[in-house]
N, C-alpha and C positions, 0 to 999 in steps of 0.2 A: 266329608271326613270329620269325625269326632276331635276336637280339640284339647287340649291340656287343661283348660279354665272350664270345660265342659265336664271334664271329669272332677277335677276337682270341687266343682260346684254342688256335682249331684253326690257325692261322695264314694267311696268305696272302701271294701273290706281289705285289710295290710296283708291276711295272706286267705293260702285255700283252707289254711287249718280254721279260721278263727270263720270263713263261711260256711263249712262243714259244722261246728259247734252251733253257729246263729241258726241253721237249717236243720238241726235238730234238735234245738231249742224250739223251734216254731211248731216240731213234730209233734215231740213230746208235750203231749198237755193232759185236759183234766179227761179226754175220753180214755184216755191209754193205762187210767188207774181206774176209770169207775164203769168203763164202759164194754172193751174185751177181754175182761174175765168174764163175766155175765154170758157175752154173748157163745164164749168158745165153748162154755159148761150146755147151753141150752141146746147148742147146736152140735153135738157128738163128742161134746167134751175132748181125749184127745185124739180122736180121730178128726176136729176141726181142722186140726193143726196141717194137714193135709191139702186141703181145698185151700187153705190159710194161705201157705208158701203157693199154691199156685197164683191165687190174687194178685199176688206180691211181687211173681215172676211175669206175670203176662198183665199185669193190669197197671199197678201200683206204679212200678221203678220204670216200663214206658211211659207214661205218664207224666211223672218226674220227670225225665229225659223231651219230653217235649217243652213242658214248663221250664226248665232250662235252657233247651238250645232256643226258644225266642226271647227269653228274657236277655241271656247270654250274647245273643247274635243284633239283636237291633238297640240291645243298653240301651233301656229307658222303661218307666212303669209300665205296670197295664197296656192301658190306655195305647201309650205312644209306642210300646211295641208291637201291639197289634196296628197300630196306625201304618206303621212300617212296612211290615208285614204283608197286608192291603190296606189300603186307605178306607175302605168299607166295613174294614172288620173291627174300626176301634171301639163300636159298642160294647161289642164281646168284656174290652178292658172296663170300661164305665160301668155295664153290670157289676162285674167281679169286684169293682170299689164300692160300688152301692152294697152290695153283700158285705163285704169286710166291715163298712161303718157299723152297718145295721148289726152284725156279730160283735165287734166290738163295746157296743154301748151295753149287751148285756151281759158278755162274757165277763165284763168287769165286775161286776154282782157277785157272781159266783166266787171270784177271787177271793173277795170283801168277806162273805162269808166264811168262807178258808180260814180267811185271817183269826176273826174274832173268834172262830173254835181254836185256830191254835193257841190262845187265851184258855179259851173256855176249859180243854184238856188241861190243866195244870189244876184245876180243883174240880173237875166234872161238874162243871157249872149247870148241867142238865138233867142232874139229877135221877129219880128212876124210869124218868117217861121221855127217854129221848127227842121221839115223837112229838109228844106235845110240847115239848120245850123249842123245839123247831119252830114249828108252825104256828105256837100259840105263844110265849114272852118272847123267843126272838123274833120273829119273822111278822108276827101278830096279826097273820093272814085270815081273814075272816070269809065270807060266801064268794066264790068266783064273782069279780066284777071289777068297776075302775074306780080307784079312790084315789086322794091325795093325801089321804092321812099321812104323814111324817114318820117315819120306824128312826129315832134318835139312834137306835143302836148298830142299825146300817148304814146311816147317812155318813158316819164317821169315817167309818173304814173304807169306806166306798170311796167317801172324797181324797184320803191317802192314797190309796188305790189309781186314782187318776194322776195328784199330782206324781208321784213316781214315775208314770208311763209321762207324762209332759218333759219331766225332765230329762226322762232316758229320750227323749222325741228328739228334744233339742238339742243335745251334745251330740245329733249326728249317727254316721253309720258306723264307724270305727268307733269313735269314744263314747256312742253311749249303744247300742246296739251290741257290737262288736265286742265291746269291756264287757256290757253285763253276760254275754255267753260263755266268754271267757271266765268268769267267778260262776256265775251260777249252775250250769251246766254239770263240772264236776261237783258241786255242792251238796243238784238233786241227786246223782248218779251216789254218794255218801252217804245222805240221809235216807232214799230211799232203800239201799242195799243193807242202811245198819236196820231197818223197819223191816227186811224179808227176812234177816237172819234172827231176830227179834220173834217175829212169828214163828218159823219153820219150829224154834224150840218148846213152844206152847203149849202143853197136854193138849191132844184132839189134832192137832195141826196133817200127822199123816190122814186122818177123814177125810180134812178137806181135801187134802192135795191127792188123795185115790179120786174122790170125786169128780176132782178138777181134772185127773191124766186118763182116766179109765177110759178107752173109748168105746164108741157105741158105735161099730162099722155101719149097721143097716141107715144108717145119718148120710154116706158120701153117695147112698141112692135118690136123697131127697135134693128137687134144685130149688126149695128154701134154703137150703144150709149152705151149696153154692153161693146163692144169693147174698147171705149173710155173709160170708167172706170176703166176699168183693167190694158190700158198703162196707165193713169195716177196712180193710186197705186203704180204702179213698179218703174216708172222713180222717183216719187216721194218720194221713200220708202228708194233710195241709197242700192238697192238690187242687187245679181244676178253678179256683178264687184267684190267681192274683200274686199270693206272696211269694211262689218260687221265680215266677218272671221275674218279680221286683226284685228279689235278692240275688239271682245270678244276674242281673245288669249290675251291680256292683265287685265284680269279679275278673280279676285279671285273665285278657283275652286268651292267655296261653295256659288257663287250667285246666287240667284234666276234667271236665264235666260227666262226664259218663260214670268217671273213677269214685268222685263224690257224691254220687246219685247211689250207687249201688253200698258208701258208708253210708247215706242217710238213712235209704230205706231198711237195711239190713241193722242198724242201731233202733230206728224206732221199733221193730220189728221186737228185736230184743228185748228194751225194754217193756214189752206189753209183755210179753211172757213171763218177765221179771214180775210184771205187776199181778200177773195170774196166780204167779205162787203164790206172794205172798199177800193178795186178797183171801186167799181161797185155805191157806193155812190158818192164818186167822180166823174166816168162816170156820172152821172145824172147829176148833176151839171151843169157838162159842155155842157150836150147834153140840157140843159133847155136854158142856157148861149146863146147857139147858135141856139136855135129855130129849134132844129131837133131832132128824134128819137133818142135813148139808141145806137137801132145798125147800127147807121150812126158813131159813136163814139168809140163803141166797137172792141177792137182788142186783140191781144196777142203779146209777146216777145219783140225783139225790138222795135216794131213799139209805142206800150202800155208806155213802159218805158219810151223810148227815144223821140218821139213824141207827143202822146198823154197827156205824163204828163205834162211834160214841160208845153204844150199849156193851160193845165188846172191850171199849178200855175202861169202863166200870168194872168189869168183872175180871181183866187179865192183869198177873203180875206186874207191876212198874206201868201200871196205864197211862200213867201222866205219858211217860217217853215214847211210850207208843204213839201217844195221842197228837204231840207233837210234832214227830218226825210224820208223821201222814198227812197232819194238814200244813204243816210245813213244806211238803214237798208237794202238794198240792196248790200250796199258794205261787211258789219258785215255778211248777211246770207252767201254771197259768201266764201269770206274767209276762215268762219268753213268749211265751203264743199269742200272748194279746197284744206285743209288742209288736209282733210281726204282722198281724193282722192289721193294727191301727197303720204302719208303717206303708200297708198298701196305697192310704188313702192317701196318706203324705205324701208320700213321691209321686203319684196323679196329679195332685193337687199344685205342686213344684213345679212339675214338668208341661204342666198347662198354662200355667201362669208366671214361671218365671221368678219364682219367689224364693226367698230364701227359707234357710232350714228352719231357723226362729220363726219367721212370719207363718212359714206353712203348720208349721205346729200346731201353733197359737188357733190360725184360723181352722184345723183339724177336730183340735184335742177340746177348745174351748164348747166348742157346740156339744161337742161329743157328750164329755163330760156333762154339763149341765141336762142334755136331755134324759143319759143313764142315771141322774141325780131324780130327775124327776118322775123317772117310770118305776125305777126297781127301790128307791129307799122308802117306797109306799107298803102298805099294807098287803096291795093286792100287785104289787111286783113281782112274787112269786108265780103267781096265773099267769101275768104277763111273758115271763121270762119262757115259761114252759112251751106256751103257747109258738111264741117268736121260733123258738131253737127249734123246735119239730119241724113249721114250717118252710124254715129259711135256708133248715139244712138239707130236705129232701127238694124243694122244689126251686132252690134257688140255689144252692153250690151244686146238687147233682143235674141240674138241668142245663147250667152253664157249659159245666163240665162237656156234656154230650153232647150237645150245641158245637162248642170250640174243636173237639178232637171230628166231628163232621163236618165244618167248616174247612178247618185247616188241611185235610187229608184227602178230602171229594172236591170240595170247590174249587180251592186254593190248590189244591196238589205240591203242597207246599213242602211235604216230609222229606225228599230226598236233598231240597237245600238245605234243612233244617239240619239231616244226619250230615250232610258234607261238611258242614260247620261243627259239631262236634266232634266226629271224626278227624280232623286237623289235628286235635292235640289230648283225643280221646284215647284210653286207654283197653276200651272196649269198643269193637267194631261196629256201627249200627248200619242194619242194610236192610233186605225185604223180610227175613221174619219181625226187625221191629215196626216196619209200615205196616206188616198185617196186624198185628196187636192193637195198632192206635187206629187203624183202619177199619177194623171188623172186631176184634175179639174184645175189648175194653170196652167201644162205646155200646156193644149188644149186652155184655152182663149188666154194664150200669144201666140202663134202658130197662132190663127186667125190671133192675132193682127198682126205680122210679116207676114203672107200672107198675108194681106191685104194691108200693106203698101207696100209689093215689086210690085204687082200687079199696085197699083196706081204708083212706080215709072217707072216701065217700060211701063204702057200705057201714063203719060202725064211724061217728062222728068222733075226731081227736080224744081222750081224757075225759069225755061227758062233759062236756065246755058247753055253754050256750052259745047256738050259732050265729048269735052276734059277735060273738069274740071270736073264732075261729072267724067269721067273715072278715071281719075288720081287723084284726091283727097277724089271722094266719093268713088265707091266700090273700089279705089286701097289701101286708107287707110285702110276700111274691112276686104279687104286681109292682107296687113302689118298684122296688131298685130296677124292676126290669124296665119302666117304663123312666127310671132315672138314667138307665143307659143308654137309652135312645134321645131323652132331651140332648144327654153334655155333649153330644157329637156335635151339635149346631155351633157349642162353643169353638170360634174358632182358634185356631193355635198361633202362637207368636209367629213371627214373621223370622225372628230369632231360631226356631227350632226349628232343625231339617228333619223331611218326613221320608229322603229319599236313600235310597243305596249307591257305592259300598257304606256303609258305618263304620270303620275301623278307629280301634284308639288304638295311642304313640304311647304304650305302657313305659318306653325306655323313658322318654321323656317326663312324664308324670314320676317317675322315681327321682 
């Protein structure tokens, strides 16, 4: 049985509202503005929206709901919940932390850049060649390969960038976790909504937004565009890695968990659509601006953010505020997500060794930081970063993913204790249509989806990358954390931590 000092140790959130915020603070990040607009336009535009809510019904929020009831049910990271779990199965958690680090050290880049454009918009410090002002005085990336050159002008913000996440690390799950979802959350939800209303009025902005809604039915025949639905759900949903375990073991045993699964996904959900407006009103704009088509202008990820906005608060009324409030709310979504991310490592780290919230930080956040110091504030950071994120996310969160929901469901046959434990104080019933979901229907579309993209990398090579870099950075990463999850089992666990069942905490008591 779970103790008072045990909870208070590992920490927890003060109520269900403020882990509903943290959990979709971790949702919302920088795919959900640069990433499913892109995809919903290429893929039927609004007829995506269709296949979209089925993802989200039958993939996404089961999903979630499993991620939940083990975090929820054996309260403890990763690692030690899947320990719980089966004793067999704790790799599964040690992958998902080796994932998170390796995400975290370069998502934090990304951030860092955010920053310095919300700078840079207040005098379009980029001048007429967005482009090159990217790649070439900021970024100052030169031929694919591995340098150490210095980029002063990321090292900066990059290192602000960490210490922030250090000290949101150390104040904990409540006061620094907890506080920052509470401010920031409604902040992005402000800024980004005064950025859509800002757009929608733009000369050109109905272009984009016919562009973006028109749908193109003969699309819900294609099972690409399936496809694309389901990886967007997943990557979008912060599932399948780690942080939803970790943040529902922080949660009072008597919370509705099913009730809060169905505000997270249904809020992230929202907000992509939010961000599809007003990407795609803005596109118009600019695409009218410049006397051409929607998708001579339409693009995704960096190229959207970094290029194409820019170019568009050059040209649109009040650029500066545009420009602003987007990477502004870019740098705020980032944050919450890398917060949650790094947060995975922590509490593994805690819960393995016994450490306090400081020490585990310290010994997290310090590696962390200095080795993202020394990949991304280089020259050739940008190849690195691109490289990393392709591979880490296709073959290392969605491989886990399928791994654990076949694990947990065929091996383990674990689901109906899983649902009996949310069901106690759920507010939505889970029974056999959601065992078949997490059974059959989720882990077979993700399955496509990951044959489908190895398929495409080994017939046309990543980005024209030389394959020394794709070997040693893209599938060698893959390997790393998988083969990181398989060492830290040997570590053995305190003597202190019970690996057995019931787990129950004395919430009266803890209050």
């Amino acid at each position: 049985m779970t103790t008072v000092d045990e909870v208070q140790r590992r920490g927890a959130f003060s109520s269900r509202k403020v882990f509903i915020l943290a959990a979709i603070g971790s949702a919302v990040g920088l795919g959900n503005i640069w990433r499913f607009p892109y995809v919903a336009y290429e893929n039927g535009g609004g007829a995506f929206l269709i296949p979209y809510l089925v993802a989200l019904l039958t993939a996404g929020i089961p999903f979630l709901l499993m991620d939940y009831a083990i975090g929820h049910k054996h309260r403890g990271s990763a690692p030690l919940s899947f320990a719980r779990l089966r004793r067999g199965t704790e790799f599964l958690g040690w992958w998902q932390v080796g994932i998170c680090f390796l995400i975290a050290v370069y998502y934090a880049a990304v951030i860092a850049w955010a920053l310095r454009y919300t700078v840079f918009s207040v005098d379009e410090a980029w001048g007429d060649d967005p482009e090159g002002f990217l790649f070439g005085e900021f970024l100052q990336a030169g031929d694919p390969g591995i340098s150490s050159d210095v980029v002063a002008g990321v090292l900066l913000p990059l290192a602000l960038v960490w210490l922030a996440v250090l000290v949101v690390m150390a104040l904990g799950v409540e006061k620094g976790i907890g506080r920052l979802s509470l401010f920031f959350i409604p902040v992005l939800v402000v800024a980004f909504g005064a950025l859509v209303v800002r757009a929608v009025t733009l000369d050109g902005a109905v272009v984009g937004l016919d562009a973006f809604f028109s749908p193109s039915w003969d699309a819900l025949t294609e099972p690409g565009v399936w496809a694309a639905a389901f990886g967007q759900i997943f990557f979008s949903l912060s599932i399948g890695f780690g942080i939803m375990i970790t943040y529902a073991s922080y949660v009072d045993r008597r919370s509705d968990m099913p009730g809060a699964g169905l505000v997270v996904g249904f809020a992230n959900s929202g907000f992509e659509l939010l961000a599809g407006i007003g990407v795609f009103a803005a596109l118009g704009f600019m695409a009218q601006a410049q006397g051409v088509a929607v998708d001579q202008v339409a693009t995704e990820g960096l190229g959207l953010a970094f290029v194409v906005f820019p170019a568009l608060i050059s040209e649109a009324p009040a650029g500066a505020l545009i420009g602003v409030l987007f990477f502004g709310s870019l740098v705020i979504a980032g944050l919450t997500s890398l917060i949650s991310v790094i947060e995975v490592v922590i509490s593994a780290v805690r819960d393995k060794f016994e450490m306090s919230r400081i020490a585990a930080s310290m010994a997290v956040g310090v590696p962390a930081t200095v080795i993202s110091l020394a990949l991304f504030s280089t020259t050739s950071g940008v190849y690195v970063l691109d490289i990393v994120d392709h591979f880490i996310n296709r073959y290392g969160i969605l491989l886990v993913a399928v791994v654990s929901m076949l694990v947990v469901a065929w091996v383990l046959r674990e689901l109906p204790g899983l649902a009996a434990h949310l069901n106690r104080t759920g507010s939505l019933p889970l029974g056999r249509i959601w065992f078949a979901l997490i059974a059959v229907v989720a882990p077979v579309a993700l399955a496509y989806v990951l044959i489908d993209e190895l398929f495409t990398d080994i017939e046309e090579p990543y980005g024209g990358y030389p394959d020394w870099m794709l070997g040693v950075l893209g599938w060698g990463s893959t390997a790393v954390v998988l083969l990181f999850g398989v060492l830290a089992t040997l570590v053995r666990w305190r003597s202190e931590t019970p690996l057995v069942e019931p787990y129950d905490v004395i919430e009266e008591e803890v209050r």
